[in-house]
C-alpha positions in Angstrom: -15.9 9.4 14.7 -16.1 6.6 11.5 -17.4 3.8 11.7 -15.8 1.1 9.2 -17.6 -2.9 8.7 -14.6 -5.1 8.8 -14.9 -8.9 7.7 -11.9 -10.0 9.7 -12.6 -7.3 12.5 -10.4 -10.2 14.9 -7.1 -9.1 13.5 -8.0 -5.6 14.6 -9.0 -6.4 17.9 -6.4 -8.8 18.5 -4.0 -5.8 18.2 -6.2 -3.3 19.2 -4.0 -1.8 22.0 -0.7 -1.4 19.3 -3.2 0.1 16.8 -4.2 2.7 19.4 -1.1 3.6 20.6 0.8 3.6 17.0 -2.5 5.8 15.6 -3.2 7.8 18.4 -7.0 6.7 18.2 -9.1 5.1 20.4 -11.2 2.2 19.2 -14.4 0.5 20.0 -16.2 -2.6 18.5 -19.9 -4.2 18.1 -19.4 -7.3 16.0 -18.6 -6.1 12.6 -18.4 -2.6 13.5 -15.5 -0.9 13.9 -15.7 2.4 15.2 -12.5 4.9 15.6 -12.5 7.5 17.6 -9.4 10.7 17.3 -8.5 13.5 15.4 -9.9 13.7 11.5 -6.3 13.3 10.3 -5.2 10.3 12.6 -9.0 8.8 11.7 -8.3 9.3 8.5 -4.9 7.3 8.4 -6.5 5.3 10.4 -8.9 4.3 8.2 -7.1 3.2 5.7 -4.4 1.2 7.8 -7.5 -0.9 8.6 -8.4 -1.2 5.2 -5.1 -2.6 4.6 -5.2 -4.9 7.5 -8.3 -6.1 6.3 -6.9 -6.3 2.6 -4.5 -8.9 4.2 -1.0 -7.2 4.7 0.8 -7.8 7.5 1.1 -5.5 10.9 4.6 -4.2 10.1 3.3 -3.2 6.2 0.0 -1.7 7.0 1.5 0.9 9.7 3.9 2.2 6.4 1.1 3.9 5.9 1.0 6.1 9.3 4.3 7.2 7.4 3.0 10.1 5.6 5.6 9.3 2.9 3.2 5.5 2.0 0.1 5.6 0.6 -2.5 2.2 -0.2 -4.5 1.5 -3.4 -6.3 -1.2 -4.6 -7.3 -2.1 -7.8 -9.7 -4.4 -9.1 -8.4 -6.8 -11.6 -11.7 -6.7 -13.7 -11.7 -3.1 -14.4 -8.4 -3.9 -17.0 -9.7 -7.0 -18.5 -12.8 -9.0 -20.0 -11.4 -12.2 -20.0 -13.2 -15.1 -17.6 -10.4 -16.8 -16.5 -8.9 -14.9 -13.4 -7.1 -17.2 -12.2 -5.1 -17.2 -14.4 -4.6 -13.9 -14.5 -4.1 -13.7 -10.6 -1.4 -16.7 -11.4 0.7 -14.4 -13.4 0.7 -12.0 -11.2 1.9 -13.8 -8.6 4.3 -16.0 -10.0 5.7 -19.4 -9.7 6.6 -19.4 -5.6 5.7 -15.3 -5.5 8.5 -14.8 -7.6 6.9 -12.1 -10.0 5.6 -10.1 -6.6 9.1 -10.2 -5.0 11.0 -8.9 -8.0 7.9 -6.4 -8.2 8.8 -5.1 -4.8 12.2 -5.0 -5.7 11.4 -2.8 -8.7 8.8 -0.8 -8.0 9.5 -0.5 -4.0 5.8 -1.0 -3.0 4.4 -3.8 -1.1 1.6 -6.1 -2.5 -1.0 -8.1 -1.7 -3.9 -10.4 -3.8 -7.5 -10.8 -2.2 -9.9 -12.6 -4.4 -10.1 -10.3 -8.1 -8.1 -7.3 -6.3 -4.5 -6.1 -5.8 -3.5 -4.0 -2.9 -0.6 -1.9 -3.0 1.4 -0.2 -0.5 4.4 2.5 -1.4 5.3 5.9 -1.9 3.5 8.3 -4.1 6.3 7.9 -6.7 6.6 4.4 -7.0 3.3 4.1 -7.1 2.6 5.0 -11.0 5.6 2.6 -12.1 3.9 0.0 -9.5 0.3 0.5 -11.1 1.3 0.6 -14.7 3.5 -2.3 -14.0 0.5 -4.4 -12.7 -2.3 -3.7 -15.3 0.2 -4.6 -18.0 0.5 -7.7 -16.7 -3.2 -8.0 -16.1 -3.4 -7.1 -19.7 -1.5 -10.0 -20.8 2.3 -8.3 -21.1 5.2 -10.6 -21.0 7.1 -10.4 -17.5 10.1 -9.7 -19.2 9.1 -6.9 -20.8 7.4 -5.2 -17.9 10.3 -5.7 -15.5 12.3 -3.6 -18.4 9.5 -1.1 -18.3 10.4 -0.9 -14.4 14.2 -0.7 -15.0 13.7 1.8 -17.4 11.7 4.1 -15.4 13.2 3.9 -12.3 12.1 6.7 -10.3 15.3 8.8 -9.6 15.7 10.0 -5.9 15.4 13.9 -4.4 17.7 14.9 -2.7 17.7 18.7 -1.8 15.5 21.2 -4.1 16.7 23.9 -1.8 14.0 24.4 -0.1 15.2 24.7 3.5 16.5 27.5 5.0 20.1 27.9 5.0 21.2 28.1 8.8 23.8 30.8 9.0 26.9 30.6 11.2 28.2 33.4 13.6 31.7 34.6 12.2 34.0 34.8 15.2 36.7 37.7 15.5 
């Protein structure tokens, strides 16, 4: 059983039923308090699917995470800088119209979102470095240009058999 306080604990219970079914969890609420009920793995994933529901994704982008492929971070944008003026810094990050976080997604293949001085992010475990790095160089002050080259650069390249599965072996017929 964990219990979770939720600000915007209406977007959970408004889809409370899909959440239960998609998470195989069962869960209750008093106010604030969220409580999930399951297996420690599926309360686990759970967890943090609410987390990202609560860090503002949407529906479709928070259940990635059920995936056991996606994983969610969040970083605070005043742990990388000492500067006063986040808004600024939160308007680079964005983008004129979103365009810096759509060619970030594009690059890095992770989802993100911006909630007051933090950014969440959504993606595999290998995207997620270039996604990071990507984001506290522009929170540092890096041109876009330059980081988007930093993405191209270091695109991460795709696995396709290591040769780990066991090679099924066909009956010879006589």
């Amino acid at each position: 059983m964990e219990t979770i306080i939720c600000e915007k604990s209406q977007r959970i219970i408004k889809n409370r039923k899909r959440l239960e079914e998609e998470l195989k969890i069962k869960i209750t609420n008093k106010g604030k308090e969220i409580t999930i009920h399951g297996s420690p793995e599926n309360e686990y994933v759970a967890e943090k699917v609410i987390e990202a529901l609560e860090f503002g994704f949407p529906f479709s982008v928070a259940l990635l995470i059920k995936e056991q492929d996606f994983m969610f971070e969040a970083l605070n944008i005043k742990d990388y800088t000492k500067r006063k003026d986040l808004e600024k810094i939160r308007a680079r990050i964005i983008g004129t119209k979103g365009k810096t976080l759509r060619t970030l997604l594009e690059l890095t293949k992770c989802h993100f979102e911006i909630k007051d001085n933090q950014v969440g992010i959504i993606g595999e475990p290998e995207y997620m470095r270039n996604s990071q790095e990507a984001m506290i160089s522009l929170i540092h002050g890096a041109k876009h240009a330059n980081v988007y080259s930093f993405l191209e650069k270091h695109q991460v390249k795709p696995v396709f058999d290591l040769g780990l599965k066991p090679v099924k072996k066909t009956k010879k017929k006589k």
